[in-house]
MIDREN-862378 format. One record per residue (C-alpha): x, y, z; residue in three letters. Coordinates in pm, 1 decimal. Layout:
N
{east=X, north=Y, up=Z, type=ALA}
...
***
This chain:
158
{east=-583.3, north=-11658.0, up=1074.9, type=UNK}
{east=-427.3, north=-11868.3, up=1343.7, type=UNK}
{east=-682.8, north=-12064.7, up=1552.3, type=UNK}
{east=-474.0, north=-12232.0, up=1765.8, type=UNK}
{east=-461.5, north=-12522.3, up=1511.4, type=UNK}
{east=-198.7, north=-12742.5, up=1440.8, type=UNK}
{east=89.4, north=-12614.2, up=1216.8, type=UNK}
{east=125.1, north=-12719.7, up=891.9, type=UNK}
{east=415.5, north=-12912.1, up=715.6, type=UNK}
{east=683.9, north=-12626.7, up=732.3, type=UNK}
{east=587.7, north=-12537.0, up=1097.7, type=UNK}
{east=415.4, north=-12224.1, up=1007.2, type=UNK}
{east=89.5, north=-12191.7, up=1147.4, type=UNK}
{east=-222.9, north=-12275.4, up=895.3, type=UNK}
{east=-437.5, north=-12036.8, up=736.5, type=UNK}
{east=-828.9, north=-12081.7, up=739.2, type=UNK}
{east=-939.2, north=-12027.5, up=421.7, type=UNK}
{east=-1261.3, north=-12037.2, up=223.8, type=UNK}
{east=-997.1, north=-12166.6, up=-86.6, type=UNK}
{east=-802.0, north=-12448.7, up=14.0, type=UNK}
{east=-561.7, north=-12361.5, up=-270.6, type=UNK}
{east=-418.4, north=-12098.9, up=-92.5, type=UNK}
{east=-372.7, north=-12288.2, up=161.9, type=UNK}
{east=14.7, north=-12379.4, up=246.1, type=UNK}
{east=51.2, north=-12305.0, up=-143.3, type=UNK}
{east=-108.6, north=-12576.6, up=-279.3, type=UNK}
{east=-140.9, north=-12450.6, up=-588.4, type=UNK}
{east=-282.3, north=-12753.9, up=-741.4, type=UNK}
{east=-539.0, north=-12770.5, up=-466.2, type=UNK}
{east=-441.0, north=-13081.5, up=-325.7, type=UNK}
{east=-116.4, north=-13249.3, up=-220.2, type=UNK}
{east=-147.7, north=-13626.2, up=-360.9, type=UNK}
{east=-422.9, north=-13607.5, up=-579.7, type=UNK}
{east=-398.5, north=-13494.8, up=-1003.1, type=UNK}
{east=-602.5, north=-13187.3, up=-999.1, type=UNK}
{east=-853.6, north=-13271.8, up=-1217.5, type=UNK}
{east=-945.7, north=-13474.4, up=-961.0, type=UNK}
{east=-952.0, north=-13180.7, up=-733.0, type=UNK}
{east=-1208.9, north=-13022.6, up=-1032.9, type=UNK}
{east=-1441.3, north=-13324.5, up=-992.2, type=UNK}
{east=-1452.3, north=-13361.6, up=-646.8, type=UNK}
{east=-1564.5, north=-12940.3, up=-585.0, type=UNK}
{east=-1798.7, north=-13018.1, up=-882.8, type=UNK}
{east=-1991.2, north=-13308.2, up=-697.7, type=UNK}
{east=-1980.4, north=-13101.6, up=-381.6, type=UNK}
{east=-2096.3, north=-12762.4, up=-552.0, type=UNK}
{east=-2387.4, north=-13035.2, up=-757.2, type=UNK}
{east=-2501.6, north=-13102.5, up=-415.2, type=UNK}
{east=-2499.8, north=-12717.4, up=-270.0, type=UNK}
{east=-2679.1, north=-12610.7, up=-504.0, type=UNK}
{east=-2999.5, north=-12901.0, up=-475.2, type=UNK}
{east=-3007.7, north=-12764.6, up=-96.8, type=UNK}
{east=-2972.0, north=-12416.4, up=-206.2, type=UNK}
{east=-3279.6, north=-12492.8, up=-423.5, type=UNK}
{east=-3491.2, north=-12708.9, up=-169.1, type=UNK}
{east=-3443.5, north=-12442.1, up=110.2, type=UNK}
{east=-3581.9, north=-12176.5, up=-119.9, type=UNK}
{east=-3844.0, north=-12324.8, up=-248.2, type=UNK}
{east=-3964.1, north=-12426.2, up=145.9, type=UNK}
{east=-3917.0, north=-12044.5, up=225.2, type=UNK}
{east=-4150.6, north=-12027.8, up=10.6, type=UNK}
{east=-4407.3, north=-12044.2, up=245.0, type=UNK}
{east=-4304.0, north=-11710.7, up=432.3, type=UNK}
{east=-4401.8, north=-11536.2, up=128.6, type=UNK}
{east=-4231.0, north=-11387.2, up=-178.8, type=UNK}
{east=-4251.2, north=-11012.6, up=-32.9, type=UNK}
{east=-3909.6, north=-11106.1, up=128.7, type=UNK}
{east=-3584.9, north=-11307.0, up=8.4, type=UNK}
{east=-3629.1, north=-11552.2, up=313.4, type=UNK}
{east=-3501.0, north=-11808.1, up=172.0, type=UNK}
{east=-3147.1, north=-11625.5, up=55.6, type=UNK}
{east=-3090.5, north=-11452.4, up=387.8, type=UNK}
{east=-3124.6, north=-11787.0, up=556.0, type=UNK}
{east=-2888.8, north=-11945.1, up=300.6, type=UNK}
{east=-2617.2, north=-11666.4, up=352.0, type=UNK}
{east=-2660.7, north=-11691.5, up=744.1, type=UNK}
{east=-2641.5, north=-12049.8, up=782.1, type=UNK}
{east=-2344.6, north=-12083.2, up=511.0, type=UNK}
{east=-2159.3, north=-11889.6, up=666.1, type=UNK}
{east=-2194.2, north=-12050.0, up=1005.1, type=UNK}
{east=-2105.6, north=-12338.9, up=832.0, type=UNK}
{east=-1804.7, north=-12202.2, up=688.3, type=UNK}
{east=-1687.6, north=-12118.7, up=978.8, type=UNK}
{east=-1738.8, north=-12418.6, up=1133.8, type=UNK}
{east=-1533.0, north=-12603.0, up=867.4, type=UNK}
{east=-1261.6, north=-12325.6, up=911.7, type=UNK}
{east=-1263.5, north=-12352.6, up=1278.8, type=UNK}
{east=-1247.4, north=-12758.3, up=1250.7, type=UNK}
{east=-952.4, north=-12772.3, up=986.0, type=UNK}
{east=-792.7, north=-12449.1, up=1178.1, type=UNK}
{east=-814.1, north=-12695.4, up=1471.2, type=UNK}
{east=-813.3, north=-13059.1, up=1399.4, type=UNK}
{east=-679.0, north=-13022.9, up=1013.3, type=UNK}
{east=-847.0, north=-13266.7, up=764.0, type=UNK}
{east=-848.2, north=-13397.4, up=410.2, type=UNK}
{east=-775.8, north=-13186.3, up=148.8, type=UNK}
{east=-973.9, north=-13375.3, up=-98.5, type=UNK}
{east=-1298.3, north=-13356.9, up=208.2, type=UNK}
{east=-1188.6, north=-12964.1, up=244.4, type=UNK}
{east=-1219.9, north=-12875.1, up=-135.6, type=UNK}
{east=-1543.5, north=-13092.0, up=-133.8, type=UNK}
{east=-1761.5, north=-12950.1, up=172.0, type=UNK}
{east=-1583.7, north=-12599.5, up=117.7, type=UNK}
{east=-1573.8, north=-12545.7, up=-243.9, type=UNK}
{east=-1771.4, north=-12773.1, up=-384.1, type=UNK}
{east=-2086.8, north=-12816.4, up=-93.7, type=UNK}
{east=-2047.9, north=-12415.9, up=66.4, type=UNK}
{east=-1952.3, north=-12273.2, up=-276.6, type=UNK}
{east=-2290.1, north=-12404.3, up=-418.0, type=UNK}
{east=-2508.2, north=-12356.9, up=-161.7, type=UNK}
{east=-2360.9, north=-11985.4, up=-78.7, type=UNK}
{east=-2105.2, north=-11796.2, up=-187.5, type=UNK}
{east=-2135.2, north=-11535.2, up=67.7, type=UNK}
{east=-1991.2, north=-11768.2, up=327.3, type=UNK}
{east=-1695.1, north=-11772.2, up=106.3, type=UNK}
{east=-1703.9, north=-11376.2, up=114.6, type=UNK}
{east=-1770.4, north=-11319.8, up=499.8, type=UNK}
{east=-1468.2, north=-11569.0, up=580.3, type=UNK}
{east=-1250.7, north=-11406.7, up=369.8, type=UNK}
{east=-1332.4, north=-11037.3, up=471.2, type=UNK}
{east=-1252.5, north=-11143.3, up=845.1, type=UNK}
{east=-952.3, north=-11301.9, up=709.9, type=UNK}
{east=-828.3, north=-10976.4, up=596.6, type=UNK}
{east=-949.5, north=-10806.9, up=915.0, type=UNK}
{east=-785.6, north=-11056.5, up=1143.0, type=UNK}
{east=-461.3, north=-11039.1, up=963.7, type=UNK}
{east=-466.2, north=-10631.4, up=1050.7, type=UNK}
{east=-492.7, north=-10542.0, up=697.5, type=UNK}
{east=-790.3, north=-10290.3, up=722.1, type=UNK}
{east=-797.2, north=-10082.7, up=400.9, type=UNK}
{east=-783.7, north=-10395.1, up=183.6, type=UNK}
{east=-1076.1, north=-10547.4, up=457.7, type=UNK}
{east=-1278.1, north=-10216.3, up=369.5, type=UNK}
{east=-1189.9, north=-10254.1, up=3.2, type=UNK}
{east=-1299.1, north=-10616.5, up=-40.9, type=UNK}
{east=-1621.4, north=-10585.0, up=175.9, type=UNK}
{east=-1772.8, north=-10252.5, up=53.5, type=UNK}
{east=-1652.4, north=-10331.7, up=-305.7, type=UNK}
{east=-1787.7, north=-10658.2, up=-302.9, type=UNK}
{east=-2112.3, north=-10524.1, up=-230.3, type=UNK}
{east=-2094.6, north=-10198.2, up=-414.6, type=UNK}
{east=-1946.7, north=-10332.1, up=-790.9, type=UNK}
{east=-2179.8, north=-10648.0, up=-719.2, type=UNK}
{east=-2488.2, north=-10411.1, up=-722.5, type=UNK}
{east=-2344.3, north=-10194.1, up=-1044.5, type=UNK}
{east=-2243.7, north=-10537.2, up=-1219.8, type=UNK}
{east=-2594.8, north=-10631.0, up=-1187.0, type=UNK}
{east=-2753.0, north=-10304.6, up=-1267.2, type=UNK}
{east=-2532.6, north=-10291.1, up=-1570.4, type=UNK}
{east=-2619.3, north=-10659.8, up=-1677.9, type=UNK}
{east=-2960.9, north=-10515.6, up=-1620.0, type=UNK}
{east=-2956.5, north=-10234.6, up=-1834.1, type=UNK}
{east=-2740.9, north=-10375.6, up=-2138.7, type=UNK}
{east=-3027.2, north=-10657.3, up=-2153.3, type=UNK}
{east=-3310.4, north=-10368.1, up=-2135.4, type=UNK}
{east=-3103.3, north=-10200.2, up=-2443.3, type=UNK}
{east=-3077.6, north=-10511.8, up=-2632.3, type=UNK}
{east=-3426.7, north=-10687.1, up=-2555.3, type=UNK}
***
């Protein structure tokens, strides 16, 4: 997806990711850092995800338990978020240690469905439809059956 952003190293424009390791083929993740460091940098990020994650359910709390408040509001404001740190390094670039931290690590804890609705307009944007359709409804579907069967195997066994 070009924003408009800078281009990257090679000239080509950058592409807005939810991964930064797919981004300009980094395949390590980073250019300049070992990539375990890469691996503790998205774990502090996703450590501190998921305590928000955890203190905005637990004050949703307070709408009621009849409704998942508390992970509707999570996906909607992650993925505003997401795209607000896709539209900023689309634009302005950035770190790629700060980009695996606040999009891996901080976004990937807190929601993954940011992470999911960036990457299905990714697809879409790029004009590849049937894989868009693919991703999106499959997501959704085989996430569903995966839990039904985890559901069901543990009914069996227990």
């Amino acid at each position: 997806m070009d924003l408009g952003g800078k281009p990257g190293p090679d000239g080509e424009p950058l592409e807005v990711s939810a991964y930064p390791e797919r981004r300009a083929g980094l395949a390590a993740g980073c250019r300049g850092i070992v990539p375990a460091m890469g691996f503790l940098i998205v774990f502090l990020g996703a450590g501190l995800g998921g305590m928000a994650r955890h203190g905005v359910g637990l004050a949703a709390l307070r709408f009621g338990t009849a409704f998942p408040y508390g992970t509707m509001g999570i996906n909607i404001l992650g993925s505003i978020l997401m795209g607000v740190l896709a539209g900023w390094y689309a634009m302005r670039s950035g770190s790629q240690p700060m980009r695996l931290f606040l999009a891996t690590g901080v976004l990937g804890g807190f929601t993954t469905f940011s992470s999911y609705a960036l990457d299905g307009i990714l697809l879409l944007e790029r004009g590849e439809v049937a894989a868009a359709i693919i991703y999106i409804l499959g997501s959704v579907v085989l996430g569903l059956a995966g839990l039904l069967l985890g559901l069901m195997v543990m009914r069996m066994i227990l």
